[in-house]
Structure formats: structure tokens, C-alpha cells
gemmi code that builds the backbone of each chain (N, CA, C; Angstrom):
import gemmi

chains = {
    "A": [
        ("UNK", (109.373, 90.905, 124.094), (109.306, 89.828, 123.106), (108.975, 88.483, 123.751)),
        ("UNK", (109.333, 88.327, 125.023), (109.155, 87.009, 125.554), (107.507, 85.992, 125.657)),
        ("UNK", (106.775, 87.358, 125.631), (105.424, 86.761, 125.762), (104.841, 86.239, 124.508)),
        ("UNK", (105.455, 86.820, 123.274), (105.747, 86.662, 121.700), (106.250, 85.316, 120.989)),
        ("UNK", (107.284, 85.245, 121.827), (108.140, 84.158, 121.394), (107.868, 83.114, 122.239)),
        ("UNK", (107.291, 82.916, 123.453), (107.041, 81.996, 124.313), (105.190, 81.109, 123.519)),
        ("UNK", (104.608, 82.469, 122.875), (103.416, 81.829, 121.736), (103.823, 80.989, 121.300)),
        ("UNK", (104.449, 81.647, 120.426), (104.693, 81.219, 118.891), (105.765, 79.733, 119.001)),
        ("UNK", (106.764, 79.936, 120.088), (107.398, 78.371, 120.505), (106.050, 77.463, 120.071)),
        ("UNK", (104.771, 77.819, 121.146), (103.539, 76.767, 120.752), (103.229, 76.230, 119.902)),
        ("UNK", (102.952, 77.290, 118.349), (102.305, 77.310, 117.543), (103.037, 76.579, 116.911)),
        ("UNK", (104.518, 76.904, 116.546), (105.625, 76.077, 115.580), (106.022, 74.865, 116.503)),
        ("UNK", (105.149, 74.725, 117.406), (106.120, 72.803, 118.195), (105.824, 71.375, 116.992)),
        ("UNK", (107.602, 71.149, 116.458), (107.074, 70.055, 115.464), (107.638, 70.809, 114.182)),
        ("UNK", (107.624, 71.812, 113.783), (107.864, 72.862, 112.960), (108.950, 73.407, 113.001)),
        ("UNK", (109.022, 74.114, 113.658), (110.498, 74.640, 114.158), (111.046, 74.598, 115.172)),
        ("UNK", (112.682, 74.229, 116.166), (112.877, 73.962, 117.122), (113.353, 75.114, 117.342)),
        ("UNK", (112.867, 75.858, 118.997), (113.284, 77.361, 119.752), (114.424, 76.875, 120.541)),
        ("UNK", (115.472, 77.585, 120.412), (116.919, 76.933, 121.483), (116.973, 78.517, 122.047)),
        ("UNK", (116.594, 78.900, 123.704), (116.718, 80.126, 124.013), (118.058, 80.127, 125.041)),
        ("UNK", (119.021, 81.181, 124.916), (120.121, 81.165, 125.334), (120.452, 82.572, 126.231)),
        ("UNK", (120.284, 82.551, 127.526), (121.001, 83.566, 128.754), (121.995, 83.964, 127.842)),
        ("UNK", (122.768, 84.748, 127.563), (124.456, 85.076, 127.013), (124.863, 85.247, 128.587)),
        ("UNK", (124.086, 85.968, 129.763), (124.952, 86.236, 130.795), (125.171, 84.776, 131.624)),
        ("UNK", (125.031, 84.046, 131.620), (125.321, 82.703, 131.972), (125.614, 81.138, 131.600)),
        ("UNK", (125.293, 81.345, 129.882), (125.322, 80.351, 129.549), (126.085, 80.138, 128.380)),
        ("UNK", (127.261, 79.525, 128.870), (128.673, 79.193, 127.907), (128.373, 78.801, 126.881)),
        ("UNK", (127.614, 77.650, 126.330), (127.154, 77.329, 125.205), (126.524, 78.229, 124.519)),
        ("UNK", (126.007, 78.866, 125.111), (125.187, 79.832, 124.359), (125.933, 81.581, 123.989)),
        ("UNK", (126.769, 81.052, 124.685), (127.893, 82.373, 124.571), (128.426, 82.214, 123.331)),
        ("UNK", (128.957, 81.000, 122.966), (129.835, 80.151, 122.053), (129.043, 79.982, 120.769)),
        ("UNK", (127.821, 79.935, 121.118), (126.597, 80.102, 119.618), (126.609, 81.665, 119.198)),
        ("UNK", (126.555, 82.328, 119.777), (126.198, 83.547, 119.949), (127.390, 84.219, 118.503)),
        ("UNK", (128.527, 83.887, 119.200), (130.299, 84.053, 118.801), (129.761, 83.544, 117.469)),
        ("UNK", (129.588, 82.470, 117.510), (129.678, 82.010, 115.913), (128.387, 82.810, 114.781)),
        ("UNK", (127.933, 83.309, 115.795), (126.651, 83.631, 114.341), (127.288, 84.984, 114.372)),
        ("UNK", (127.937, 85.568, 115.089), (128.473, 87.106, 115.092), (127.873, 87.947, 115.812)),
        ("UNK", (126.565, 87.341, 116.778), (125.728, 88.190, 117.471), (126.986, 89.141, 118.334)),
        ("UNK", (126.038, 90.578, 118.224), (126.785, 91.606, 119.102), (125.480, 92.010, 120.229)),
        ("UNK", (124.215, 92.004, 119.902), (123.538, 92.670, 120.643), (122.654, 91.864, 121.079)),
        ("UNK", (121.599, 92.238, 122.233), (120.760, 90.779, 122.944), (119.347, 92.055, 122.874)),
        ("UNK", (117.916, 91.629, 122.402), (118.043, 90.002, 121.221), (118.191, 90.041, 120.449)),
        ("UNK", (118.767, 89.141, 120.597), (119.066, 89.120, 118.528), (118.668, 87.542, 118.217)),
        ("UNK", (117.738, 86.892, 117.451), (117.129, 86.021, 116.873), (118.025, 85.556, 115.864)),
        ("UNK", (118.356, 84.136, 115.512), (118.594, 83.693, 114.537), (118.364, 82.577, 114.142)),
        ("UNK", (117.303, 82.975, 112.398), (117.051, 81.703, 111.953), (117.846, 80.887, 111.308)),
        ("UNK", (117.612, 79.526, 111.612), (118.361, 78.489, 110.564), (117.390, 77.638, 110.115)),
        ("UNK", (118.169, 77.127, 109.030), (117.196, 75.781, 108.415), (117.906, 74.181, 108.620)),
        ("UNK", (116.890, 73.451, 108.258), (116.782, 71.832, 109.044), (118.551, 71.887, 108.368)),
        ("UNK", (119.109, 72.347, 107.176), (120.213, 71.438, 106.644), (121.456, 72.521, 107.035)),
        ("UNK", (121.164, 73.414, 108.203), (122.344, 74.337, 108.802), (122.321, 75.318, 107.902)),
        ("UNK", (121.993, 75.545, 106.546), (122.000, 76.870, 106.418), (121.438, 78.299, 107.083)),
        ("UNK", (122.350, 79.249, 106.876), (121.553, 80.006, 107.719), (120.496, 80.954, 106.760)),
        ("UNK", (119.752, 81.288, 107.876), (118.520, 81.996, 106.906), (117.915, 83.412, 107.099)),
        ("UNK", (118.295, 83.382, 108.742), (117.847, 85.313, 108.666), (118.756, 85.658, 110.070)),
        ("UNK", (118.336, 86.993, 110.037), (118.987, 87.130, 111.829), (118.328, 88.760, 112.157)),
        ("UNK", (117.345, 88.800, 113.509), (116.939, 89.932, 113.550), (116.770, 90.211, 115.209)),
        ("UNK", (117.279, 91.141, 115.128), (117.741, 92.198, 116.400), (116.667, 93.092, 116.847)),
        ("UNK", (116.422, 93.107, 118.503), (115.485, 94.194, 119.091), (114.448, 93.507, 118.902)),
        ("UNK", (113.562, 94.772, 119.699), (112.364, 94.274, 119.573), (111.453, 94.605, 117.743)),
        ("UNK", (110.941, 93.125, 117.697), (110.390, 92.884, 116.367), (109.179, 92.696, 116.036)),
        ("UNK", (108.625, 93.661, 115.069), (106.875, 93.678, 115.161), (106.692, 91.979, 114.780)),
        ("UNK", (105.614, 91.256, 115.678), (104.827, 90.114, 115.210), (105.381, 89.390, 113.572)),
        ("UNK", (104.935, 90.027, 112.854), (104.546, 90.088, 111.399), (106.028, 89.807, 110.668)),
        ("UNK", (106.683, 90.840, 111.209), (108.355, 90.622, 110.789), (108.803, 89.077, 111.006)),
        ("UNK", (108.600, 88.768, 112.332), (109.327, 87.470, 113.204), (108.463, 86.009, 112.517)),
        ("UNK", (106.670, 86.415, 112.379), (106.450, 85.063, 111.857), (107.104, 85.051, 109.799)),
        ("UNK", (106.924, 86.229, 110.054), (107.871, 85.824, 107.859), (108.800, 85.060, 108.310)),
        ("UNK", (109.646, 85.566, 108.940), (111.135, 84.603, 109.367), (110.576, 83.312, 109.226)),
        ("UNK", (110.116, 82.894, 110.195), (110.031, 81.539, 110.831), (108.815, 80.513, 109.682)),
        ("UNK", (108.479, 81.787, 108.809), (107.776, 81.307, 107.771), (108.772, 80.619, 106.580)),
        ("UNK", (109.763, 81.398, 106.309), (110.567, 81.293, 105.707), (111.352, 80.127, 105.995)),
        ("UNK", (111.515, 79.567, 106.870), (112.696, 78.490, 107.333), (112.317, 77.503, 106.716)),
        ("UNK", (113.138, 76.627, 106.281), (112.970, 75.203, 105.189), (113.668, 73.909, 105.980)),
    ],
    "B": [
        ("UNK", (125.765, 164.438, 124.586), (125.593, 163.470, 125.318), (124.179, 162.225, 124.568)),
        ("UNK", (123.644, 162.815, 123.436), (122.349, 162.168, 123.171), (123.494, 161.441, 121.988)),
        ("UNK", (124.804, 161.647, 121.644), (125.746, 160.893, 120.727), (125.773, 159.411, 121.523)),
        ("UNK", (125.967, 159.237, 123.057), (126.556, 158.476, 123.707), (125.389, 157.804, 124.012)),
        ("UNK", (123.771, 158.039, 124.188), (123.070, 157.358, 123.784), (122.376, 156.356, 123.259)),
        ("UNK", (122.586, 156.895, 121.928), (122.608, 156.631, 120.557), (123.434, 155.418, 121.106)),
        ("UNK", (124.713, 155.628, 121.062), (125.742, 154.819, 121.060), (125.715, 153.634, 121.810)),
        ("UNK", (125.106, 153.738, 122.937), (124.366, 152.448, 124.194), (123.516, 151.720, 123.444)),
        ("UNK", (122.408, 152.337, 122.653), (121.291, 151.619, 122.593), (121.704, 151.320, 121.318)),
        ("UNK", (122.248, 151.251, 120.619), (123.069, 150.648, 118.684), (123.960, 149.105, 119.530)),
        ("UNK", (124.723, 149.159, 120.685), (125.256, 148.024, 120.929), (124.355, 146.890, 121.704)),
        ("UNK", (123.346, 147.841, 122.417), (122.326, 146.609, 123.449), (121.292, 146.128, 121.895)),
        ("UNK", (121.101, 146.635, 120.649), (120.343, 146.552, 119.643), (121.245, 144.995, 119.057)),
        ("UNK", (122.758, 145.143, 118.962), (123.451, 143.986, 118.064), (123.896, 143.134, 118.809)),
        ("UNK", (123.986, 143.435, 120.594), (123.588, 142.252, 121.398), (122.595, 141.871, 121.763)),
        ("UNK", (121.468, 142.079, 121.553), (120.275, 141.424, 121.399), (119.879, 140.975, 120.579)),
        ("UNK", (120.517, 141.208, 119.314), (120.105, 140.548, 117.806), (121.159, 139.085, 118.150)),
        ("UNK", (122.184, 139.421, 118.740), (123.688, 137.743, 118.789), (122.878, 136.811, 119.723)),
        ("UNK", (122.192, 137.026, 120.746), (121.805, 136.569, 121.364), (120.483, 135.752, 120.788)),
        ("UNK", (119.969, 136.649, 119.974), (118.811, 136.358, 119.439), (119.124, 134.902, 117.792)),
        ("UNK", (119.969, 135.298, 117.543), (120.884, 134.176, 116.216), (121.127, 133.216, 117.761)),
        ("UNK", (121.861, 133.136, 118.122), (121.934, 131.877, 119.033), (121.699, 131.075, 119.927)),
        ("UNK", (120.497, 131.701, 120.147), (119.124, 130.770, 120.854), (118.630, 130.022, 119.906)),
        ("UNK", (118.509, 130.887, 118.438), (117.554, 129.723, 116.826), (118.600, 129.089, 116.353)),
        ("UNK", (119.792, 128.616, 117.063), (120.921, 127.656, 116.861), (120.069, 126.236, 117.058)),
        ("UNK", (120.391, 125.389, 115.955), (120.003, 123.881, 116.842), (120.914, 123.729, 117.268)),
        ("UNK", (121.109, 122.491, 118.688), (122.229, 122.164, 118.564), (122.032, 121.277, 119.918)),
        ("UNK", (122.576, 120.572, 120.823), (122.294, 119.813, 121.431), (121.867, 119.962, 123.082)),
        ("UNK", (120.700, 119.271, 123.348), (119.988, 120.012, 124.426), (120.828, 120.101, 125.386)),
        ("UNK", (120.043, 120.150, 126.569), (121.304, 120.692, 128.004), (121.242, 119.342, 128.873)),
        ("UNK", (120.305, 118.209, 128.018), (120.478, 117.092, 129.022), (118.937, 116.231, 128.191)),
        ("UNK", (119.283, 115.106, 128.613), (117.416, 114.297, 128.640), (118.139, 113.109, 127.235)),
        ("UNK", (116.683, 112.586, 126.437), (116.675, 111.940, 125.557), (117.492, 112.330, 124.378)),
        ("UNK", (118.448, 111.859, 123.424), (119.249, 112.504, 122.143), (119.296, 110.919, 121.161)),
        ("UNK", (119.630, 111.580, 119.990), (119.603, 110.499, 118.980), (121.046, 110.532, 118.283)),
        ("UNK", (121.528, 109.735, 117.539), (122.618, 109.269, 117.039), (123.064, 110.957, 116.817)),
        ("UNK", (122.895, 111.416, 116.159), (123.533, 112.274, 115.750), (123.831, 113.332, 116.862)),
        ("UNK", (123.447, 113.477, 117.946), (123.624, 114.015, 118.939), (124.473, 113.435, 119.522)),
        ("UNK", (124.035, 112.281, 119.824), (124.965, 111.747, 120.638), (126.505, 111.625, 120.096)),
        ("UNK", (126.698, 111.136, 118.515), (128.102, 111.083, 118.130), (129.081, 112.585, 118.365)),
        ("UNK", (127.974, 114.123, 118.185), (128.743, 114.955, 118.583), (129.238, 114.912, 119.843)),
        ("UNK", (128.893, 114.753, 121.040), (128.885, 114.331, 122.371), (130.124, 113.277, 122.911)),
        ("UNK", (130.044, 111.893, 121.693), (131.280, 111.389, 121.892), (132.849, 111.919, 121.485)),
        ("UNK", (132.282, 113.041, 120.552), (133.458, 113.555, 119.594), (133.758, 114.842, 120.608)),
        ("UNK", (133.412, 115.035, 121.419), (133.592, 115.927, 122.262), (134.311, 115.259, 123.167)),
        ("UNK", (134.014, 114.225, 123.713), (134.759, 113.225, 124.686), (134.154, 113.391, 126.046)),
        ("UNK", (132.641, 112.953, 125.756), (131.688, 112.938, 126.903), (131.954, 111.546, 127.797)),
        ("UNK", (131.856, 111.345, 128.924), (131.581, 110.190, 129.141), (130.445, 109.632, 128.880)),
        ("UNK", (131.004, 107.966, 128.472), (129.894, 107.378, 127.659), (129.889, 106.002, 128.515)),
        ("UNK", (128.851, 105.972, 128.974), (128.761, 104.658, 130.019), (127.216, 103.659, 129.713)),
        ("UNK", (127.587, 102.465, 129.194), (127.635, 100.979, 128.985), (126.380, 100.836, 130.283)),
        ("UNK", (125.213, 101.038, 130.424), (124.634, 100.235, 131.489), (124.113, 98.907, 130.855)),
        ("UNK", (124.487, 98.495, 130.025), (124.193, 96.938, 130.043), (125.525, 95.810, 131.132)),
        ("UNK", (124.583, 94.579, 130.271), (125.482, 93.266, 131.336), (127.141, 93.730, 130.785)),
        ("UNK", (127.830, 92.718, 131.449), (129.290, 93.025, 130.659), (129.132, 92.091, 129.767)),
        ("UNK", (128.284, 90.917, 129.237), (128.725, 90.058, 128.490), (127.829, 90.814, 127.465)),
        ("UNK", (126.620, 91.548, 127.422), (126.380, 92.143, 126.396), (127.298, 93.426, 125.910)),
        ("UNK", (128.070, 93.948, 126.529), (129.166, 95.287, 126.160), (130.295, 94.010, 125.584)),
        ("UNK", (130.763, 92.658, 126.082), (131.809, 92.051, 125.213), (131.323, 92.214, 124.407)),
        ("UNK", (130.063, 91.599, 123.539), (129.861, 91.721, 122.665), (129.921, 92.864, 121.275)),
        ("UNK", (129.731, 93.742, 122.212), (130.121, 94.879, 121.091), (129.315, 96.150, 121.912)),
        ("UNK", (130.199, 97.195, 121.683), (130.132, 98.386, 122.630), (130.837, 99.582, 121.865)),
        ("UNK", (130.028, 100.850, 122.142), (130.415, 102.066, 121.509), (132.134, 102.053, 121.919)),
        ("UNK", (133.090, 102.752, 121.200), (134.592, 103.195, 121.388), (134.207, 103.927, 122.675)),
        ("UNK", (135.697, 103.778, 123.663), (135.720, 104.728, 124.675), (134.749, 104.406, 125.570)),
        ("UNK", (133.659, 103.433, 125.590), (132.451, 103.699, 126.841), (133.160, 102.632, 127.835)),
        ("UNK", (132.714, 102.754, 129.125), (132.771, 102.277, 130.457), (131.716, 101.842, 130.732)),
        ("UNK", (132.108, 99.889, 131.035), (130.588, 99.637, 130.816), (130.539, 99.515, 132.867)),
        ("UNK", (129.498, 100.361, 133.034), (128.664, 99.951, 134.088), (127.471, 99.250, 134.755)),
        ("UNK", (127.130, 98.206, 134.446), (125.992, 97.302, 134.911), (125.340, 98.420, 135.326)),
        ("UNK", (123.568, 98.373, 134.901), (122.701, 99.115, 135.858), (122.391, 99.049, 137.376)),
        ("UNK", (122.744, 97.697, 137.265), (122.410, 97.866, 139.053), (123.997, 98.112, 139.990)),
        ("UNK", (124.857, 98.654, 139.208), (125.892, 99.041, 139.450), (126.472, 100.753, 139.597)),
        ("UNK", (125.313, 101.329, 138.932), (125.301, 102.782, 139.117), (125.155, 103.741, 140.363)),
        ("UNK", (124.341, 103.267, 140.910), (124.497, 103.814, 142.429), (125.890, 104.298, 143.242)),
        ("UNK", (127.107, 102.522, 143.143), (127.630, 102.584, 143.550), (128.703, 103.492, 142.354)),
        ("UNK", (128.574, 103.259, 141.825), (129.749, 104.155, 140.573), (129.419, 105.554, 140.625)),
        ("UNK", (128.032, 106.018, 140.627), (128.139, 107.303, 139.996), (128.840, 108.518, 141.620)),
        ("UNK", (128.714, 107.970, 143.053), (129.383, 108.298, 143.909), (131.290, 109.132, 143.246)),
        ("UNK", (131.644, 108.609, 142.485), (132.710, 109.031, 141.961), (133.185, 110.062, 141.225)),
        ("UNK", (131.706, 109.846, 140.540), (131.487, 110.952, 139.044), (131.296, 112.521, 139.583)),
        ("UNK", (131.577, 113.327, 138.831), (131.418, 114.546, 138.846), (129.883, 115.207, 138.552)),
        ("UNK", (129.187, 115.585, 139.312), (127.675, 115.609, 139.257), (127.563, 116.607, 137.871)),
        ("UNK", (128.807, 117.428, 138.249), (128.518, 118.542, 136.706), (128.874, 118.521, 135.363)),
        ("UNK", (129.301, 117.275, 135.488), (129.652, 116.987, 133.928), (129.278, 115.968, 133.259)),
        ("UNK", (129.034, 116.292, 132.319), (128.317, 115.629, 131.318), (128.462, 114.098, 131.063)),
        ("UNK", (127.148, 113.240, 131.212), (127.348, 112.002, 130.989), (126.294, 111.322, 130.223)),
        ("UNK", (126.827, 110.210, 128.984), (125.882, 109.671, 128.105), (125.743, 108.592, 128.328)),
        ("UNK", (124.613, 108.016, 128.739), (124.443, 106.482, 129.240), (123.979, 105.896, 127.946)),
        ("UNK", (123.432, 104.841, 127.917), (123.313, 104.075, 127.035), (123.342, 102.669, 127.149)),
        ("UNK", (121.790, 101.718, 126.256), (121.847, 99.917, 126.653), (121.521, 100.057, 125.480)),
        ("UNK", (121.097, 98.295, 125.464), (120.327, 98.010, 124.261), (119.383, 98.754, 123.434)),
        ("UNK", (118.262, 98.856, 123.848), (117.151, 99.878, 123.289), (116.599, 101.082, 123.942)),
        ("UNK", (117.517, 101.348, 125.163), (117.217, 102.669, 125.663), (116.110, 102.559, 126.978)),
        ("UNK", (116.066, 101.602, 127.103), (114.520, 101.496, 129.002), (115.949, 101.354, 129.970)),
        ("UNK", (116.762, 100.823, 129.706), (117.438, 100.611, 131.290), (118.548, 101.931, 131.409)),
        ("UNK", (118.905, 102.471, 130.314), (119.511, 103.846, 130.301), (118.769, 104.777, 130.484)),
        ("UNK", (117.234, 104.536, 130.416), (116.643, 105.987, 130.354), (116.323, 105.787, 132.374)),
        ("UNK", (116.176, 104.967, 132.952), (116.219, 104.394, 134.228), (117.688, 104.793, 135.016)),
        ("UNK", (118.845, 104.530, 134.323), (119.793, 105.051, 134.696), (119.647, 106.927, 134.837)),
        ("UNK", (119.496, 107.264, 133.709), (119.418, 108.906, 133.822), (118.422, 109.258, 134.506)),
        ("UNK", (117.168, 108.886, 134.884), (116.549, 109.194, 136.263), (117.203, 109.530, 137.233)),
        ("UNK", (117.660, 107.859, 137.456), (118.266, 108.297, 138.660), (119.375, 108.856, 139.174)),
        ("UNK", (120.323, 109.781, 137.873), (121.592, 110.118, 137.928), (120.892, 111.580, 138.462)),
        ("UNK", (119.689, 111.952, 137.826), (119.128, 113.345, 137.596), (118.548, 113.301, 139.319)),
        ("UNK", (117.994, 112.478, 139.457), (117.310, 112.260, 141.306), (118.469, 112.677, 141.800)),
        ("UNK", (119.987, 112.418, 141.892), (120.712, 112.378, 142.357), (121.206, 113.695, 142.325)),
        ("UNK", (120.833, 114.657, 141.566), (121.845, 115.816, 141.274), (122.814, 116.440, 140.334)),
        ("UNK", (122.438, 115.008, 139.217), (123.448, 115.467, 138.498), (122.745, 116.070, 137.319)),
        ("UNK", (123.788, 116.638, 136.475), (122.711, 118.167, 135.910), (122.723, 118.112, 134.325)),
        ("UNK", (124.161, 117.418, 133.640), (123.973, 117.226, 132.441), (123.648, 115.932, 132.363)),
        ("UNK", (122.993, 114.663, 131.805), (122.635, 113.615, 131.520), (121.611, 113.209, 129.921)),
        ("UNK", (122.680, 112.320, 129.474), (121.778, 112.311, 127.807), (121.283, 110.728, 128.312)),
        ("UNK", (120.434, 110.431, 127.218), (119.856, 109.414, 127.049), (119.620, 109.063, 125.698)),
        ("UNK", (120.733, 107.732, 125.280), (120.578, 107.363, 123.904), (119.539, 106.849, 123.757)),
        ("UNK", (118.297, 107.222, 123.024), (116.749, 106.714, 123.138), (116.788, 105.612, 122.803)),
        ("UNK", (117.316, 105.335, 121.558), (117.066, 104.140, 120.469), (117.480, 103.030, 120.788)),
        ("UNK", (118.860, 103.371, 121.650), (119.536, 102.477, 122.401), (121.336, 102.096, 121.024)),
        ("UNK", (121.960, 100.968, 121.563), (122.714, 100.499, 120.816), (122.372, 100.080, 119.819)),
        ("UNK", (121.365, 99.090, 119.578), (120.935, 98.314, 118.591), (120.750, 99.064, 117.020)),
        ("UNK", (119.973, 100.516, 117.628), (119.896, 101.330, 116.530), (121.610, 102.081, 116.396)),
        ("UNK", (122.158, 102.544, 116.906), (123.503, 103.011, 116.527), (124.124, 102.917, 115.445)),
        ("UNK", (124.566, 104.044, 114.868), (124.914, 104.033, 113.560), (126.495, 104.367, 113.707)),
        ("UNK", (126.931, 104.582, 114.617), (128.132, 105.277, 114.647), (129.257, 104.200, 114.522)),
        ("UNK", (131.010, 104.144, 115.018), (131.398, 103.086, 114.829), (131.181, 101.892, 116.435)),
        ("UNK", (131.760, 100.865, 116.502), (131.440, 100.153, 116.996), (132.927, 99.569, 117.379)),
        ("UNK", (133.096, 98.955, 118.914), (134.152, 98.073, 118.931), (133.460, 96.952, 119.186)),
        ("UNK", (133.627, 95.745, 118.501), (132.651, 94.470, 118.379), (133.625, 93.404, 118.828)),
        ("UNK", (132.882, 93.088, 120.196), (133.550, 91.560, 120.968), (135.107, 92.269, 121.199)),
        ("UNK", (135.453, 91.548, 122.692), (136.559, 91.657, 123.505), (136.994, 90.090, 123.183)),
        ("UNK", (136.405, 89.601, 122.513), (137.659, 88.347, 122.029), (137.348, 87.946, 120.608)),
        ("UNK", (138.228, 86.932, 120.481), (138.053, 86.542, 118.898), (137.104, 85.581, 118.864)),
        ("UNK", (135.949, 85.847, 117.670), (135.053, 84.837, 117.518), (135.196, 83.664, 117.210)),
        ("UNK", (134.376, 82.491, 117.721), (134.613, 81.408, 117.166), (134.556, 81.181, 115.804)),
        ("UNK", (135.380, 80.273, 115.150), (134.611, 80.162, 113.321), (133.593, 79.603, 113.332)),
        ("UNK", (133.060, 80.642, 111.994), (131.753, 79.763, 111.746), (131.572, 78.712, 111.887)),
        ("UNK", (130.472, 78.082, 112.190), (130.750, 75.977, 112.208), (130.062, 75.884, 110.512)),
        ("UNK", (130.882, 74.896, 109.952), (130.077, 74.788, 108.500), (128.679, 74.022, 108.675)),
        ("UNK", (128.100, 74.155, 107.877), (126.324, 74.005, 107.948), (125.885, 72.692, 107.955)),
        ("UNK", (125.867, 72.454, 109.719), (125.139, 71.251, 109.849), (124.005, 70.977, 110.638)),
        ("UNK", (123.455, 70.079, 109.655), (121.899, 69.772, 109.725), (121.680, 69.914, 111.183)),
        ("UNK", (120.271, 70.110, 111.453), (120.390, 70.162, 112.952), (119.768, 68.807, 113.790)),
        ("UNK", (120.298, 68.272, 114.756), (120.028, 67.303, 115.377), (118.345, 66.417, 115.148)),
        ("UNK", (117.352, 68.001, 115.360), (115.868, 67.373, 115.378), (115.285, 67.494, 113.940)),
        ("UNK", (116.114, 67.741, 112.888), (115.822, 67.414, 111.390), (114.926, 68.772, 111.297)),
        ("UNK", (114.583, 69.745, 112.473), (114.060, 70.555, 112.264), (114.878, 71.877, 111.764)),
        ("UNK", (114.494, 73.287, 111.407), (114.682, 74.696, 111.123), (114.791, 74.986, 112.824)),
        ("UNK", (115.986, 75.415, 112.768), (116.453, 76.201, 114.108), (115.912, 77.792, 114.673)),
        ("UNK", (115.434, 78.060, 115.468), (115.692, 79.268, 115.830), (116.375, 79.790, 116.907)),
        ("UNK", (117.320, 80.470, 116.783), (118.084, 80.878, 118.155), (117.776, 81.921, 119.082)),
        ("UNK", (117.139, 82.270, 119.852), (117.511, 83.839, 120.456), (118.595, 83.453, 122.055)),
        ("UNK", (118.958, 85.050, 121.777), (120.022, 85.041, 122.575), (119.434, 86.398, 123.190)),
        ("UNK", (119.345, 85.991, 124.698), (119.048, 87.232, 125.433), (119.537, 87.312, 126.631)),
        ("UNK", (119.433, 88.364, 127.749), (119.731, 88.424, 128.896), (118.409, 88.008, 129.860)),
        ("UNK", (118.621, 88.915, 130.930), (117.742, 88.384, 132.050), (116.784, 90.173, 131.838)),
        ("UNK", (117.614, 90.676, 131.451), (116.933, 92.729, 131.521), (115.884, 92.278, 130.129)),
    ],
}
model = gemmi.Model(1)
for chain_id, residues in chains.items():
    chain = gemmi.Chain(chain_id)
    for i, (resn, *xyz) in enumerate(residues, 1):
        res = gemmi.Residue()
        res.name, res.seqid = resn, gemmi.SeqId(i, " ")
        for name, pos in zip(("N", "CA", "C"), xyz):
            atom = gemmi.Atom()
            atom.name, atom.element = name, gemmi.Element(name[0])
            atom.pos, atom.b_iso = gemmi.Position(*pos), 0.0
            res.add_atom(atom)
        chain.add_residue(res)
    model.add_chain(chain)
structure = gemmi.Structure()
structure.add_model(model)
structure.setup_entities()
């Protein structure tokens, strides 16, 4: 996914903000992780500008799936 | 004496027919790639079930009963294990477990499954997180006025 998501960061700069998080090293991101309920790595989760949340998708994810998401975000 | 015959070749006839019913048994291979439903018989048997992901991805949530062993931790662990008995590895989506059972099999050992799909697909039950989650945070806007996306991954 990284070569996927490292695009598409491009395409959405301005659009949507990418926050990518180690779980094996990075406390904050451990602590995000906890709160959205993530159990498994990756696991993606969208939000929108006013904190609602909006999707959440795990593994590897065809293209098409991941830009609806990020299509979807408000 | 052609009674006693008779009598040989009527029992090698209905042991070759038992034999023959339980080879067209499905039922779970003698080792390699398996899918949920294999594999849950396997745990219900009380296979060992070993975790080659990170440990902070097994906090997160990990089959009942498994022992999580880091992959690059197997070498030194499987020294312990019993080469002849049966062991179900298992990660995320199944590349670093199917890497593990290589090299359990290089090694000698003779039963070895491989959850293909990995955890992610797992249908079975689940023990989720070795601590209590944080609460939700209630829904606030995000700093750059933008739509967030999070991923959360390892280094594998």
C-alpha cells in the first residue's frame, strides 16, 4: 500500500491531511490507534474537517475502494 | 480350505473399501496453507498457535491462546518446539507467516499450517487489546480545517 498511499498523499495535498503512524514506536500514534479501536495494521481511518468519523478500512485495499473513501470525506 | 479363502479375501475386500471411504474424507491437510475453517478446527484441537507479528500489533488484538512470536524471533524460539507437532503460525495477511512456515519446514519440522488470509480476514473469536482503550475523543475539528486520514502501520 505504501507506494499507493505515498501517491495519492500528492494528489489530495490541500484536500486531505495524511497523519501516518509506526504503532511499533510511536506513542501518539499508539494512543490514536486505541481510540479509533484499531486492532490490526493497516488499518486506515477516515475523518472529516469537523471530527466526525467517516470510514475505516483494513489490509490491503484495491485503489478504487481507498480513493471512494477519501472521496467521501467532507 | 477354499472356506478360509473366501474368508481372507471378503475382509482384505471391506478393508480396502474403509480405507477407500477415508482417503474421500475432507478434512485437514497434513501441513502448508489452511483457511479459517481449518484453522479454527486446529485451534479447537489445541494446536499451537503462534503470533509472528510485532507485539504491539498482537496487543492489539490476537487469536485466544496464541504466543506471539516476532518473526525475526523464530529461529531463536522454534529451537524449543517439538519438530513433530503441529504448529499454526499466523500475521496480518499471511506473507510473514507463510515465511515463518518455510522456514520451520527448512528446519525439519513436519506439521506446519499457514493461515493464508492472515488475521485481518479471521472470522473466529478474537482477544482484542491487552489494555483498556482510550475513550473515544468527542469530534473535534481537526487542526488544518482539513478531512483527516489516519493509517496506522508497522515497519513489516
Amino acid at each position: 500500500m505504501k507506494p499507493v498511499v505515498d501517491r495519492l498523499k500528492g494528489e489530495y495535498e490541500g484536500k486531505v491531511e495524511f497523519k501516518l503512524y509506526n504503532v511499533d514506536n510511536d506513542a501518539e500514534g499508539q494512543e490514536i490507534a486505541a481510540q479509533y479501536g484499531v486492532q490490526f495494521v493497516p488499518t486506515f481511518v477516515f475523518v472529516n474537517a469537523d471530527g466526525s468519523f467517516s470510514n475505516q478500512l483494513v489490509g490491503e485495499i484495491p485503489e478504487t475502494q481507498f480513493t471512494d473513501a477519501l472521496n467521501a470525506l467532507k | 480350505m477354499a472356506q478360509r479363502k473366501w474368508l481372507l479375501g471378503a475382509v482384505a475386500i471391506v478393508l480396502f473399501a474403509v480405507v477407500l471411504v477415508l482417503a474421500m474424507q475432507p478434512g485437514t491437510p497434513g501441513a502448508g496453507d489452511i483457511g479459517n475453517a481449518e484453522a479454527q478446527a486446529l485451534v479447537d484441537d489445541g494446536i499451537r498457535v503462534v503470533d509472528v507479528r510485532t507485539s504491539a500489533e498482537y496487543g492489539m488484538g490476537h487469536i485466544p491462546g496464541s504466543e506471539n512470536v516476532p518473526l525475526n524471533d523464530v529461529p531463536s524460539a522454534m529451537a524449543g518446539w517439538d519438530k513433530t507437532a503441529p504448529v499454526l503460525l499466523y500475521c496480518a495477511s499471511g506473507d510473514r507467516s507463510k515465511t515463518a512456515m518455510d522456514y520451520l519446514t527448512a528446519n525439519g519440522f513436519t506439521q506446519v499450517y499457514n493461515l493464508t488470509a492472515g488475521i485481518v480476514a479471521w472470522d473466529g473469536d478474537l482477544v482484542t487489546g491487552t489494555e483498556v482503550a482510550a475513550a473515544p475523543a468527542a469530534d473535534t475539528p481537526s487542526a488544518s480545517g482539513l478531512p483527516v486520514l489516519y493509517e496506522f502501520y508497522t515497519d513489516w
